[in-house]
Structure formats: C-alpha cells, structure tokens
VOBA-1610 file (N, C-alpha, C; in pm, whole numbers, padded with zeros to 5 digits, always signed):
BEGIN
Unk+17220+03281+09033Unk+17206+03420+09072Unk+17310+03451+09179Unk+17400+03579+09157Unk+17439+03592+09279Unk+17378+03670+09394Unk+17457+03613+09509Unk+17419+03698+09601Unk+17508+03790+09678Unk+17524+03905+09721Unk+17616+04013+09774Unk+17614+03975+09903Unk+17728+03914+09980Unk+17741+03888+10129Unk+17887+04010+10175Unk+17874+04073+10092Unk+17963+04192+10159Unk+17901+04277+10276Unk+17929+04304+10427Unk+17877+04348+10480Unk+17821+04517+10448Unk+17705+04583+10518Unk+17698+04694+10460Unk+17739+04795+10538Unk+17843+04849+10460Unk+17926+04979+10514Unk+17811+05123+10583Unk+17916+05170+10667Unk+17877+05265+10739Unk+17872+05423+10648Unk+17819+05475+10699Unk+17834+05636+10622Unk+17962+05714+10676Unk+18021+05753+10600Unk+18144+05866+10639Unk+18116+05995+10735Unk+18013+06026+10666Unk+18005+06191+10708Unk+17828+06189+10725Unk+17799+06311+10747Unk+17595+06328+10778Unk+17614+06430+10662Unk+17671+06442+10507Unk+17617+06535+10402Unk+17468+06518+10351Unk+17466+06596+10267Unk+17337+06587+10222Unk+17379+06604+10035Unk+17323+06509+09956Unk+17335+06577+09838Unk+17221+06549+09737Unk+17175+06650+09644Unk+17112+06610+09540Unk+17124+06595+09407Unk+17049+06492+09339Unk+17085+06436+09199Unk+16951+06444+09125Unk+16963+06507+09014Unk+16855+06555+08889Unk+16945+06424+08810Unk+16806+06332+08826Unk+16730+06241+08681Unk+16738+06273+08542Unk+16837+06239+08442Unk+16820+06340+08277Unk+16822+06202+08235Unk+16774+06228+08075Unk+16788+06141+08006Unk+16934+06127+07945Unk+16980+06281+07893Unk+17116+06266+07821Unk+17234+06242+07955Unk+17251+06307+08020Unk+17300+06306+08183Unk+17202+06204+08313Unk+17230+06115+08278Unk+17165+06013+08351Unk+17130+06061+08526Unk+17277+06111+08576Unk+17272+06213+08685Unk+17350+06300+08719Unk+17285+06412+08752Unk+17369+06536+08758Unk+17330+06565+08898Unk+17503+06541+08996Unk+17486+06460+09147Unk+17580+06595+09216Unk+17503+06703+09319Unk+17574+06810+09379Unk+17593+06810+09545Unk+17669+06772+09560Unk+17689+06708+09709Unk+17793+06851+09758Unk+17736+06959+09777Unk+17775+07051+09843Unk+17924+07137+09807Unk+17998+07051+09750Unk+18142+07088+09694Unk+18154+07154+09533Unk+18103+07010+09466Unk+18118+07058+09328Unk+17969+06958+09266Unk+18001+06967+09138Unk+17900+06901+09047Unk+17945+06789+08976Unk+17890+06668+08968Unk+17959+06552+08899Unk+17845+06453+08825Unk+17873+06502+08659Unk+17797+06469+08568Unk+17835+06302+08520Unk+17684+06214+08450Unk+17722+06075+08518Unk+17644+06079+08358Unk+17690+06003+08246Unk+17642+06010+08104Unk+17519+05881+08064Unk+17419+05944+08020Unk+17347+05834+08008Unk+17295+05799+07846Unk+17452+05862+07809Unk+17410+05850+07611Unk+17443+05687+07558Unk+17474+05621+07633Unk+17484+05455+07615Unk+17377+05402+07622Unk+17303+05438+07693Unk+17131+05342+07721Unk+17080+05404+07625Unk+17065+05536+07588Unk+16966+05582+07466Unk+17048+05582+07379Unk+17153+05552+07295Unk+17187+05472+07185Unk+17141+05378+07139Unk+17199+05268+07296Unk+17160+05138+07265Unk+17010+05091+07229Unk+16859+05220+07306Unk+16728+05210+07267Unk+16668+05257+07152Unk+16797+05359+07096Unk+16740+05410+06922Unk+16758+05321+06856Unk+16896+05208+06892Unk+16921+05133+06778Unk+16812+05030+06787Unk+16799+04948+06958Unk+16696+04864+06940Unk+16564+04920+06903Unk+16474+05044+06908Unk+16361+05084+06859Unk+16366+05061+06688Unk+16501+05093+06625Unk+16557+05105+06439Unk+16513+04981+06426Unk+16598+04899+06502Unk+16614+04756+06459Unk+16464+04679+06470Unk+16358+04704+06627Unk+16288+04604+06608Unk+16139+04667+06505Unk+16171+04766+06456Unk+16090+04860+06337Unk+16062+04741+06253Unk+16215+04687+06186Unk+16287+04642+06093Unk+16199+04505+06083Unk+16201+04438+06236Unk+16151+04279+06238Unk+16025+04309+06207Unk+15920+04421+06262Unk+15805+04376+06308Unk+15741+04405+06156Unk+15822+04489+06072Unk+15760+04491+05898Unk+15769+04371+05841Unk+15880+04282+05872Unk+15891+04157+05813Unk+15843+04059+05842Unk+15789+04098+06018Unk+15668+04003+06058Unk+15523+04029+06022Unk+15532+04124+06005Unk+15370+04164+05924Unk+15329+04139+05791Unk+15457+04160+05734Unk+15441+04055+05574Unk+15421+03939+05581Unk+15477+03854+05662Unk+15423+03667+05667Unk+15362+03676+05753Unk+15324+03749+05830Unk+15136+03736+05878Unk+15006+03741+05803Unk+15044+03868+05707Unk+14887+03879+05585Unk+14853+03791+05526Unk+14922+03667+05503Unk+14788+03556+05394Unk+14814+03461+05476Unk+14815+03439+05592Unk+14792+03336+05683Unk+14657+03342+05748Unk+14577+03247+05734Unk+14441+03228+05833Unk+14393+03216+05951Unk+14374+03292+05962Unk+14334+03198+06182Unk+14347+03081+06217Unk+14431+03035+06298Unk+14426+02892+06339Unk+14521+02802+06229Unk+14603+02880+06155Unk+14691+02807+06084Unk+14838+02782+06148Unk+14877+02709+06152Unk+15013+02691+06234Unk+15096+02765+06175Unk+15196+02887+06231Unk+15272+02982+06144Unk+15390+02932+06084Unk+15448+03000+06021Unk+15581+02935+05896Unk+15731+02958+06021Unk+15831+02832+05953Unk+15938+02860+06047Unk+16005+02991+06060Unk+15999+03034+05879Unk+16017+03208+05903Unk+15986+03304+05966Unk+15844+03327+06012Unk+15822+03372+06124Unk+15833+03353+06248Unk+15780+03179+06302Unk+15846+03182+06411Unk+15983+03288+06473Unk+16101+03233+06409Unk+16240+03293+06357Unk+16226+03452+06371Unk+16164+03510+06259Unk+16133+03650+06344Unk+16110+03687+06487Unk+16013+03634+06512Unk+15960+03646+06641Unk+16058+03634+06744Unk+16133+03533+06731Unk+16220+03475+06847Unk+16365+03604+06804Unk+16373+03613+06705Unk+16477+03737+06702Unk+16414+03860+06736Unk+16335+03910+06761Unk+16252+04007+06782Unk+16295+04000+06913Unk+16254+03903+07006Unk+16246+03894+07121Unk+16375+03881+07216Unk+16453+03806+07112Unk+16590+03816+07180Unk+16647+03952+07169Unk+16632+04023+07064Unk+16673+04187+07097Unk+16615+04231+07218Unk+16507+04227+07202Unk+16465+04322+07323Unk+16543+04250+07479Unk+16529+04123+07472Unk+16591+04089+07592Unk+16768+04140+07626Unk+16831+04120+07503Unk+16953+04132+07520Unk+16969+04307+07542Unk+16901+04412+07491Unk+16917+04541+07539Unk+16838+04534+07670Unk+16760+04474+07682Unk+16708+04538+07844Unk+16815+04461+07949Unk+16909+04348+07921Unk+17004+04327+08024Unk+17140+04397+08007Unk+17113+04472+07897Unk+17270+04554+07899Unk+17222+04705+07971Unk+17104+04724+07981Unk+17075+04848+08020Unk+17098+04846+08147Unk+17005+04710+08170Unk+17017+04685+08288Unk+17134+04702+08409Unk+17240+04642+08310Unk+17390+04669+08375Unk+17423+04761+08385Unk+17414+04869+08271Unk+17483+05017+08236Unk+17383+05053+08350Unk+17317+05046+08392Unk+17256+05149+08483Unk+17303+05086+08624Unk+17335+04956+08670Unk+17376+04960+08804Unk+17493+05002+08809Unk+17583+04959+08692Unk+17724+05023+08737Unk+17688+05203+08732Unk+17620+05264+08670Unk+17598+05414+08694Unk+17578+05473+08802Unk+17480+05365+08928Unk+17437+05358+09008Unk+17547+05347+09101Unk+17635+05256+09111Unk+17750+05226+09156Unk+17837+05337+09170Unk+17811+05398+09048Unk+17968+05478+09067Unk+17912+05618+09100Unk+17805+05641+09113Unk+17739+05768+09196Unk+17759+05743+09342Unk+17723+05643+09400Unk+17718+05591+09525Unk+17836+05634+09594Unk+17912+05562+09492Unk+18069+05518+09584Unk+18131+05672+09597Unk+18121+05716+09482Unk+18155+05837+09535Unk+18114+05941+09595Unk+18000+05916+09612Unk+17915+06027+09753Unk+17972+05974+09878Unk+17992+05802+09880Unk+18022+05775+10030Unk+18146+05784+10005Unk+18231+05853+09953Unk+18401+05875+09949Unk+18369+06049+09996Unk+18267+06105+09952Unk+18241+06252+09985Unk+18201+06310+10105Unk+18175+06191+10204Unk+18094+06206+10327Unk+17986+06238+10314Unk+17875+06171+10235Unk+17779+06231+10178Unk+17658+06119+10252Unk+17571+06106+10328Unk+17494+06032+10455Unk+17350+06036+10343Unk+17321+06116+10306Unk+17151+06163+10244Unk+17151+06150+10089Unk+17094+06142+10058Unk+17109+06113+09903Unk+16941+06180+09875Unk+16901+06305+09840Unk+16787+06365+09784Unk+16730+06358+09625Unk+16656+06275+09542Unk+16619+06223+09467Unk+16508+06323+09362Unk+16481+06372+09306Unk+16334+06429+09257Unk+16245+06314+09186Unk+16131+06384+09253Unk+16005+06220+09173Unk+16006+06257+09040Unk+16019+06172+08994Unk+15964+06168+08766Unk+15871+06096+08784Unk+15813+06011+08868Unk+15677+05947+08887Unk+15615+05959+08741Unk+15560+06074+08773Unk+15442+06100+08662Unk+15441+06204+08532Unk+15580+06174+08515Unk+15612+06266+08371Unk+15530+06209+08259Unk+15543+06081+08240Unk+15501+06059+08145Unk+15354+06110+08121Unk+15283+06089+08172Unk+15172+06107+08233Unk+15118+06313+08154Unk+15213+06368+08203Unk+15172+06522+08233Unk+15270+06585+08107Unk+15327+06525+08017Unk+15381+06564+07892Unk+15348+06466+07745Unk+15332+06557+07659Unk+15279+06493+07573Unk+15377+06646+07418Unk+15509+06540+07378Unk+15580+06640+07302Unk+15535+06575+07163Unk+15502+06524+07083Unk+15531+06436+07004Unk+15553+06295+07005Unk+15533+06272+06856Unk+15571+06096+06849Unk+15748+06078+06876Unk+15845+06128+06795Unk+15969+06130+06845Unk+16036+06155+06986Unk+15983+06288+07058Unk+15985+06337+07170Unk+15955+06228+07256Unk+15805+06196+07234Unk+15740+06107+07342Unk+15826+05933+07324Unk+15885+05918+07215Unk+15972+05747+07230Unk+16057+05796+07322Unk+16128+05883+07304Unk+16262+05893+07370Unk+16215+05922+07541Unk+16090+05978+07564Unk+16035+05984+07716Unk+16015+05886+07780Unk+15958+05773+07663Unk+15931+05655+07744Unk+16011+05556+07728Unk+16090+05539+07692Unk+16255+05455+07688Unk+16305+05517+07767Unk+16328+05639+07832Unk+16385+05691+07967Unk+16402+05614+08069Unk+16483+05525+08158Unk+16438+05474+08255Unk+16510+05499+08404Unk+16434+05631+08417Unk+16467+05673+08557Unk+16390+05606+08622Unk+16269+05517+08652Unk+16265+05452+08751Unk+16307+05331+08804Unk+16412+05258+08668Unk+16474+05169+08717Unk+16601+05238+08733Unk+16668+05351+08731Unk+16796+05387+08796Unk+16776+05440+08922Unk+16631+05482+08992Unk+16627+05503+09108Unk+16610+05379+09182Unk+16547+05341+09123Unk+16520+05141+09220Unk+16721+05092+09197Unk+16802+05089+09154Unk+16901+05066+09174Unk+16984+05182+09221Unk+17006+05293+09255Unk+17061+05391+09295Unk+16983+05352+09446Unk+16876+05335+09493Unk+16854+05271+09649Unk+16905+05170+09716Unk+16938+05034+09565Unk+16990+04907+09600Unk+17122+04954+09690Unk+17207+05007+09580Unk+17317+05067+09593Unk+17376+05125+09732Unk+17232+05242+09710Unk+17285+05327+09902Unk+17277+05208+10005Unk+17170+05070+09968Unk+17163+05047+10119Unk+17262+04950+10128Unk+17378+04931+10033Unk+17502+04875+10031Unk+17597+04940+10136Unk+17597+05088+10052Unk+17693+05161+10158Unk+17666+05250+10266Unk+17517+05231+10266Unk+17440+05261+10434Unk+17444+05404+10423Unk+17328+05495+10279Unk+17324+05612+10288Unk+17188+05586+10254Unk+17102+05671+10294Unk+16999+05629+10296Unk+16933+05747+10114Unk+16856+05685+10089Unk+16796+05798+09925Unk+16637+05795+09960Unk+16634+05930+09950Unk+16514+05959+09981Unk+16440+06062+09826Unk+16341+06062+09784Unk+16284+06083+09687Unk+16177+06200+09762Unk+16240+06334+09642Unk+16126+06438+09694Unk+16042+06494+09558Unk+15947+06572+09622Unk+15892+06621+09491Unk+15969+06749+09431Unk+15967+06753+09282Unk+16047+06854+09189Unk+15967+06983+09205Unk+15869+07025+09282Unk+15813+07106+09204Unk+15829+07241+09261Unk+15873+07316+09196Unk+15933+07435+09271Unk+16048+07443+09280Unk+16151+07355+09268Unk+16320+07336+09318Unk+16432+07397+09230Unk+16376+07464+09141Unk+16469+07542+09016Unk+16465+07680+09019Unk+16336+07710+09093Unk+16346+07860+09145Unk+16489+07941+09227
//
C-alpha cells in the first residue's frame, strides 16, 4: 500500500466555492469566477457495462444451479462462473475507484490554483431513500457514487489544506 508523505500544502486565498454532485457531470464546481464541468460518463459506462455483463453470468449461474441438490459439492463450471462474476465486480469497483480520485484530484488542484480556502458540498445522503423513478431510473441512482467521491474529494482537500464542508441542498436553486 502506498503511503502519501508529501507534506500538506497551505491554502492560497480564503475563497469560497460550491460543487453540485451529478451523475452525468460528476461535478459542476463554481468558485466565484467561472464554472468548471468535471465528466462522470466513464464510471456510468463502465457500471452499464458491468450491470450487462454480470446479468449475463448470473443466468448462466442459475442454469447449473437448478438440478443440483443441497449439500452437493458444485461443478467446476460454476465454481468458474462465480469467480468470474466476482472478479468483474472487483475489477470495476477499482477502476471506479481510481476514476473518481483522479476526478477528485483534479477538482482540488484547481480550486487551490483558484485561491479557493472552502470547498461547499450538498448532502445526497438520502436520495436514495426519498426517490423512487423506476427499475431503470432507480439502477442508475444506485450505481451513482457520490458518496464515495465526497469521501475522496475530503481526502484530497486535506492534502492541499482546504477544508470541504457538506451542506444541506434544500432550498439552494431558488
């Protein structure tokens, strides 16, 4: 594992800026000057294809499941499924993983190139929760993962010593 022994930089300036959470626009970041759109159509690619794909395994694991008995030791074919099943999912959740710190990264760096000290966040906490669009609608809500781009968009600030603070949305479009 590595570890980051880069010391952590100071803030430029005392700005203030805020960034709206999207799914297609990962963040849309307004630090007082202009607007700077940050694309988040790579992670939801990469989750339609893995949602297509592990569709694909789990039909072919359900076929060599039906005439097997309880307590029967399963066939190498399935095993094999399974373990490909599983390695998809692992291998997209560490590429996401990445695509979202470097996203994280490159929001950062350039707020602290902007003199930008505050970093203002809106909670998605509990979207999931308080929307209910559909079966299509609702995959693509919950493959969303703004709360792991805010848990790394914090890593990030307290790299370059801006602090992100998370407020509530409600009312802020008025």
């Amino acid at each position: 594992m590595y570890v980051d022994t880069r010391p952590v930089q100071t803030p430029l300036g005392d700005g203030v800026a805020g960034i709206d959470i999207g799914e297609v626009r990962i963040a849309a970041v307004y630090d007082g000057q202009g607007v700077h759109l940050h694309s988040g159509r790579l992670i939801r690619a990469r989750n339609h294809y893995a949602n297509k794909h592990q569709a694909k395994l789990d039909a072919r694991i359900a076929r060599k499941k039906n005439g097997r008995p309880p307590g029967q030791r399963s066939s190498k074919r399935l095993r094999r499924l399974q373990r490909a099943r599983r390695t998809l999912r692992d291998r997209i959740k560490r590429q996401n993983r990445d695509q979202l710190r470097k996203q994280a990264r490159q929001v950062v760096s350039t707020l602290h190139e902007s003199r930008v000290q505050t970093i203002a966040v809106g909670d998605l906490g509990d979207i999931r929760n308080r929307i209910d669009y559909g079966p299509r609608a609702n995959q693509k809500l919950h493959a969303w993962m703004f709360g792991q781009f805010l848990t790394e968009l914090k890593a990030q600030g307290r790299k370059f010593g801006l602090k992100v603070i998370v407020i509530d949305e409600a009312f802020t479009s008025q």
